[in-house]
C-alpha positions in Angstrom: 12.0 2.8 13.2 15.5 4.1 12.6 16.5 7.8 13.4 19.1 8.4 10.8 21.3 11.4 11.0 23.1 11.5 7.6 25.8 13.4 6.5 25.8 14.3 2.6 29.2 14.7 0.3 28.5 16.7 -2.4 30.3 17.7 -5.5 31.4 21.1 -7.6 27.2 21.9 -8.7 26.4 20.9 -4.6 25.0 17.5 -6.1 24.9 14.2 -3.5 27.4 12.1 -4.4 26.9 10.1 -1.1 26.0 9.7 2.7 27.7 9.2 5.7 26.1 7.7 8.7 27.6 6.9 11.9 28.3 3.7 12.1 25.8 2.8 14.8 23.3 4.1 12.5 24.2 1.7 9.5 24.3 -1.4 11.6 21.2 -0.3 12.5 19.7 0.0 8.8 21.6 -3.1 7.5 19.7 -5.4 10.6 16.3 -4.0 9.7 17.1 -4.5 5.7 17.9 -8.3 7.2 15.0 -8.5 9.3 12.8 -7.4 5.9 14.9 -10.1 3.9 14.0 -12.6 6.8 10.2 -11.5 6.6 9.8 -11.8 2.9 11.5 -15.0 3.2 8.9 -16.2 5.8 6.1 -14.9 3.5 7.4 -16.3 -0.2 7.7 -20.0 2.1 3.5 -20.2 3.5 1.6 -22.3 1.2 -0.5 -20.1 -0.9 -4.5 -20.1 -0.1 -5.2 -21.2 -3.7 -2.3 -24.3 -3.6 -4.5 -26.0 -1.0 -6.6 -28.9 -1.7 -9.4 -30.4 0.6 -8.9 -33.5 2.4 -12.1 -34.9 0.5 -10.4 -34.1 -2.7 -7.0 -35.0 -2.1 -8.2 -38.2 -0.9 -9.8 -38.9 -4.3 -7.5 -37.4 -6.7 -5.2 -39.8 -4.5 -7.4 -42.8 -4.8 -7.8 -42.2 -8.9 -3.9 -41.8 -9.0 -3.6 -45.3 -7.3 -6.5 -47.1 -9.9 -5.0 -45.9 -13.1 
């Protein structure tokens, strides 16, 4: 987890306009955002239970593939 210590610049009405972080602190948050990236990557790549086929079955859908 990343301690964050922002900074916030704000406007007339004292609305965020934006946030400074030191800049320790945002190479910090931009490695964990491409960690995540890498993670979800990983994840969207592994074979789905429901895409795999038993041997048995592959074997014969292979087999019927080869006689037509």
């Amino acid at each position: 987890m990343v301690t964050l210590h922002p900074e916030y610049v704000v406007d007339a009405q004292q609305q965020r306009k934006a946030v400074l972080l030191p800049a320790a602190e945002w190479e910090e948050v931009v490695g964990e955002l491409e960690e995540l990236d890498d993670i979800r990557a990983y994840d969207a790549a592994q074979p789905h239970i429901a895409d795999k086929l038993p041997f048995e079955q592959a074997v014969r859908e292979i087999q019927q593939d080869y006689k037509a």
